[in-house]
ZADO-1210 file (C-alpha; in nm, 4 decimals, padded with zeros to 6 digits):
<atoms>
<atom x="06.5840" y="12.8034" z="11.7445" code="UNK" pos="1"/>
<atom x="06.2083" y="12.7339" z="11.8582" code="UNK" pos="2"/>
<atom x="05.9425" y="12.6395" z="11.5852" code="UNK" pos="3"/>
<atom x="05.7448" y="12.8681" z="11.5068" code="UNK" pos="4"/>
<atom x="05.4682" y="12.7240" z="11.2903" code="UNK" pos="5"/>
<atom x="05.6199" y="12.8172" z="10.9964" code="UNK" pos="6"/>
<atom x="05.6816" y="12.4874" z="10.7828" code="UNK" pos="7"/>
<atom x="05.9756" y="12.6566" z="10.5658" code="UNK" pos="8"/>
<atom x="06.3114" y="12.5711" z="10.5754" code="UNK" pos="9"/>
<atom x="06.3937" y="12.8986" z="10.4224" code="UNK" pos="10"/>
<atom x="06.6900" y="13.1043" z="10.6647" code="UNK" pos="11"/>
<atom x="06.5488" y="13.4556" z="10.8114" code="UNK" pos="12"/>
<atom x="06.7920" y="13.7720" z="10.7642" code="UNK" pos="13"/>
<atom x="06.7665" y="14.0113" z="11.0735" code="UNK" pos="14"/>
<atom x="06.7161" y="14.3164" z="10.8707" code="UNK" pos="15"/>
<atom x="06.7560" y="14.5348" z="11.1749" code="UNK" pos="16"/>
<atom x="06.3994" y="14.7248" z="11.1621" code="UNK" pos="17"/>
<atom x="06.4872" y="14.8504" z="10.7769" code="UNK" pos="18"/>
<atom x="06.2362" y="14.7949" z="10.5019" code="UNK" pos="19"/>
<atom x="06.2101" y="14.4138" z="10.3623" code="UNK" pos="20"/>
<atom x="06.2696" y="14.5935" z="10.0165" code="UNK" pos="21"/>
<atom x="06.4198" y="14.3563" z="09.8241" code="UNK" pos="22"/>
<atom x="06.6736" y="14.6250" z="09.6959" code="UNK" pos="23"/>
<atom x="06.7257" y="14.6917" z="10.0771" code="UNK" pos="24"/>
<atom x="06.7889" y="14.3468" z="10.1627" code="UNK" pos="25"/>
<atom x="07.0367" y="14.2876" z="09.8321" code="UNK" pos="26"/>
<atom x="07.2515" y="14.5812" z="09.9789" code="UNK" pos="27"/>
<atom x="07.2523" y="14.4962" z="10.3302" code="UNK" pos="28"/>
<atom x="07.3598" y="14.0742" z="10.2370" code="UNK" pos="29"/>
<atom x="07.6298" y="14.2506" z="10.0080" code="UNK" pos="30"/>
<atom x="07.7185" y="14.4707" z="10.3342" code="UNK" pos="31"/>
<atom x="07.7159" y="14.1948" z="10.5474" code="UNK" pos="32"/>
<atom x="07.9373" y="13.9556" z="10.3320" code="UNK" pos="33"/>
<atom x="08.1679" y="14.2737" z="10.2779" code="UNK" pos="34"/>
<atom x="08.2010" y="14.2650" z="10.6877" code="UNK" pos="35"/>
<atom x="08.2315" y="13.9056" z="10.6848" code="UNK" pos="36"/>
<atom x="08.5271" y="13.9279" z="10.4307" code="UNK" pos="37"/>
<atom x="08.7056" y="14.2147" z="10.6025" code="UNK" pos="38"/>
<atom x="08.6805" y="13.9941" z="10.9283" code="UNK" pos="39"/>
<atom x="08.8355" y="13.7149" z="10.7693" code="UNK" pos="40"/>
<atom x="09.0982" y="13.8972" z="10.6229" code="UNK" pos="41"/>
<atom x="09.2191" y="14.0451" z="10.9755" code="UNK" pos="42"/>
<atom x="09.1965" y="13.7087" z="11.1312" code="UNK" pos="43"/>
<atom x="09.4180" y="13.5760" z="10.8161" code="UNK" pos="44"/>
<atom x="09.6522" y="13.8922" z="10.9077" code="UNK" pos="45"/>
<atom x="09.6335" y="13.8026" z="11.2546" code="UNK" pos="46"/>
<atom x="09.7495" y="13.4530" z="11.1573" code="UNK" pos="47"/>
<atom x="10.0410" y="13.5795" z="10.9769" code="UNK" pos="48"/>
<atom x="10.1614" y="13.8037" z="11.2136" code="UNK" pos="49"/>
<atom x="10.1696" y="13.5400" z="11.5235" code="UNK" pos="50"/>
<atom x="10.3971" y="13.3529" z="11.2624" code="UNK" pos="51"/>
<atom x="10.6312" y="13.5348" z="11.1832" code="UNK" pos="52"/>
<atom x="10.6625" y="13.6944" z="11.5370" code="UNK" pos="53"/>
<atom x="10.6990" y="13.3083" z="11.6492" code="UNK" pos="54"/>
<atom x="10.9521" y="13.2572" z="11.4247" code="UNK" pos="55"/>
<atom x="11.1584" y="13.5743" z="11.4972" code="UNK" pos="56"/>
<atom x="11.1478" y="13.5055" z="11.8619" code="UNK" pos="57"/>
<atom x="11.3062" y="13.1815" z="11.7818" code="UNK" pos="58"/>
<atom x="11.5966" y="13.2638" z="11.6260" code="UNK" pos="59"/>
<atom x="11.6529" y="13.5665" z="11.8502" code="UNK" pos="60"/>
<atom x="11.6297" y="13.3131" z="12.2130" code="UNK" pos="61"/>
<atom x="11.8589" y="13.0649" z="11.9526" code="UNK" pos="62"/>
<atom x="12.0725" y="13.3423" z="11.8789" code="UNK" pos="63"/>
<atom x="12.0897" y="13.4400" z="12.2405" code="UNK" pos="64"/>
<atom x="12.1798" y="13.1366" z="12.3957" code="UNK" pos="65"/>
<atom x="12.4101" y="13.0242" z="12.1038" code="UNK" pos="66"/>
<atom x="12.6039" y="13.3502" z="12.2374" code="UNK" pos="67"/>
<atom x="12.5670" y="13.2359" z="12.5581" code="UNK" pos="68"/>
<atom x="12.7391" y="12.8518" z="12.5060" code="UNK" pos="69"/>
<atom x="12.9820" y="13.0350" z="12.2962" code="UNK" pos="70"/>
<atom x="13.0988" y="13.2663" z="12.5927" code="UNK" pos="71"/>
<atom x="13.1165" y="13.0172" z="12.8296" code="UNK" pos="72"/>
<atom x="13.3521" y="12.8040" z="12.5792" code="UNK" pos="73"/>
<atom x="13.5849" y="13.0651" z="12.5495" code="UNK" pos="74"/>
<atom x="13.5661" y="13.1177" z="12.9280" code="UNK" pos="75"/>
<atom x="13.6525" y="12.7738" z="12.9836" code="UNK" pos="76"/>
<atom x="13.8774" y="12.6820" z="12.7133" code="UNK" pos="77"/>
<atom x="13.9736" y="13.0243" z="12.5707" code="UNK" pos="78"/>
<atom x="13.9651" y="13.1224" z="12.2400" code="UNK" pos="79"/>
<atom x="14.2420" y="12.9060" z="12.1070" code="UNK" pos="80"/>
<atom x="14.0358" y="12.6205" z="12.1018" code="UNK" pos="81"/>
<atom x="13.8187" y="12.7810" z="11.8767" code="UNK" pos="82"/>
<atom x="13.9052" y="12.5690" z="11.5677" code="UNK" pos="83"/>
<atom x="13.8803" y="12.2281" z="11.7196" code="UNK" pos="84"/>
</atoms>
């Protein structure tokens, strides 16, 4: 950010060319954290989502090549060596 003479630490809200109304202002912060809210929300959902899809990808590649060891066994040792 470049200085622009003002000595005020106070933060600027880009009110988008609408009135610096104070009722204005109130309604488009409230907006604004709304957005911010719904944003982090879908990200959390997001979040969630990559879990769970992680974890059922997991146990379906474990389930997979469990099948897979299992089939060979029986091909090589047949299925009357199942209980050893």
């Amino acid at each position: 950010m470049f200085f622009t003479g003002d000595p005020s630490t106070r933060k600027r809200v880009d009110l988008g060319g609408r009135s610096s109304k104070e009722r204005d202002r109130q309604k488009l912060l409230e907006q604004t954290r709304l957005e911010r809210n719904r944003r982090l929300w879908l990200r959390q959902q997001n979040a969630a989502a990559v879990k769970i899809q992680k974890c059922f990808r997991g146990w379906k590649v474990a389930d997979a090549e469990r099948s897979t060891m299992r089939e060979r066994f029986y091909g090589t040792y047949g299925q009357c060596c199942e209980n050893v």
